[in-house]
N, C-alpha and C positions, 0 to 999 in steps of 0.2 A: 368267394367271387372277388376277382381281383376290381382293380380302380379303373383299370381299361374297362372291363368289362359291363361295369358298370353305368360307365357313363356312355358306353355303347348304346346298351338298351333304354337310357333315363333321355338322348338325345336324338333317339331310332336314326344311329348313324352307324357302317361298318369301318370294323377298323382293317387297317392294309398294313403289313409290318414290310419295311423297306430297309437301305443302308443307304448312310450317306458315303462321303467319297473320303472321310476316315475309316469305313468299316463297321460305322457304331449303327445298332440294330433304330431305325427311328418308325414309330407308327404314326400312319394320316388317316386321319378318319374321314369317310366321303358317305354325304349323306345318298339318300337314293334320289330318286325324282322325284320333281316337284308336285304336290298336289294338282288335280285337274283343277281347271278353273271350272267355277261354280257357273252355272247358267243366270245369263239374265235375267233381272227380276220384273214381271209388267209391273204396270203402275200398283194396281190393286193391291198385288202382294208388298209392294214395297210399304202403301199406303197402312196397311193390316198391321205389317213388323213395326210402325213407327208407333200406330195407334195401341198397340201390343207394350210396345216401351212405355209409354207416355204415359198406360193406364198401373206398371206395372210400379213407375218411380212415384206416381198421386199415391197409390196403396202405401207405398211404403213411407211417405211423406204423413200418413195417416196414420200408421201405426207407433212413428216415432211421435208425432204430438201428441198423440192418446197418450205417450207414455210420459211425454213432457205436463201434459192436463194433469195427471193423476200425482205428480210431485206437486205440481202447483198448488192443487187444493189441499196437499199432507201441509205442505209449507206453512198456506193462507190461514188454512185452520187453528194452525202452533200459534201461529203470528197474530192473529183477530186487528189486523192491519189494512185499513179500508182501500190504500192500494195495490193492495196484494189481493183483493178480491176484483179489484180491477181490470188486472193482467189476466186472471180467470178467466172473464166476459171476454177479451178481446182475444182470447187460447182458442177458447168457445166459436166465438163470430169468425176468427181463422179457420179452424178445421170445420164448420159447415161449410165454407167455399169451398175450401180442399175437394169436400165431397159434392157440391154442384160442380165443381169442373172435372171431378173423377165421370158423371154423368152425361157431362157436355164432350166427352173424350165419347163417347158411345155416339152419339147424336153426330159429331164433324166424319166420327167417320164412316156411319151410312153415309152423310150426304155428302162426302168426297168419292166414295165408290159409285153411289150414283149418277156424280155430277160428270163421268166421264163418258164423253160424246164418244159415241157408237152410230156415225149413220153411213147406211151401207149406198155407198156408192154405183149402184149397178142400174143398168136400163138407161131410163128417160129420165132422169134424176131433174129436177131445176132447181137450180139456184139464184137468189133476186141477190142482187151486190147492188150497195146504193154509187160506192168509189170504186174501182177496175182501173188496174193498170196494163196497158197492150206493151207483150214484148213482141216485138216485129218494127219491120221498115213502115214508111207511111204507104208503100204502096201498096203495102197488103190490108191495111188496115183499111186504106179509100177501097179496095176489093169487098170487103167481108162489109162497107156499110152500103156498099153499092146491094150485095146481094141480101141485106136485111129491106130492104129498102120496097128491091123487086118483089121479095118471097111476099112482103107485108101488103104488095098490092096487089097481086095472084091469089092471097088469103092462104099461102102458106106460111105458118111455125117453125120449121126447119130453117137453120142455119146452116151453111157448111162450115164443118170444124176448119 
């Protein structure tokens, strides 16, 4: 397999043999098209991949200290050196948080897949707004309190939109 060819298949690009304007044989490689673009991610799934990261780098934070704990105490032991048993305890009291927060990575993200407002909009919906801001002229707005005003003394709830 020649070096073209090579790097053809190692870079999934084709090559195209040409001449430039001495004659002399030149190859361009042209890759094909571009990957499709990936679909948007909702929140959830984006929330899942991060929560998915985060549990994935605590593990591995967990398994390098294990490995750091385990020299430590070869070490402390040689050593019978009371702050080298020290560093132990505080190896110790490290990677038990590690693993509450491996824990607490479980915990944020139910309650972040939870905490995502779903209300469905449809019907007679009410909403109470303590602050409201009117986009419109004033003279719609004196329109729409004139006609709460009316409905409210008629003993009608309807507004018009």
């Amino acid at each position: 397999m020649s070096i073209d060819e090579s790097l053809s298949e190692i870079l999934d690009v084709e090559p195209i043999s040409s001449f430039d304007e001495f004659g002399k044989e030149v190859i361009i490689y042209t890759a094909g098209p571009p990957p499709a673009p990936l679909p948007p991610q909702t929140a959830e799934e984006k929330i899942t991949e991060d929560a998915e990261l985060a549990r994935q780098n605590i593990k591995g934070l967990l398994v390098k200290g294990g490995e750091a704990l385990n020299s430590l105490i070869n070490i402390s032991s040689e050593n019978q050196h009371p702050r080298s048993f020290e560093v132990v305890a505080t190896m110790l009291k490290t990677l038990s948080e590690i693993n509450h927060d491996l824990l607490d990575t479980h915990k944020t993200k139910r309650d972040l897949i939870k905490a995502e407002p779903s209300l469905p909009m449809t019907g007679n919906t009410t909403i109470h707004a303590e602050k409201a801001i009117f986009f419109g002229s004033t003279a719609e707005l004196s329109a729409r309190l004139k006609a709460q005003q009316e409905s409210d003394a008629n003993g009608h709830t309807d507004i018009p939109q």
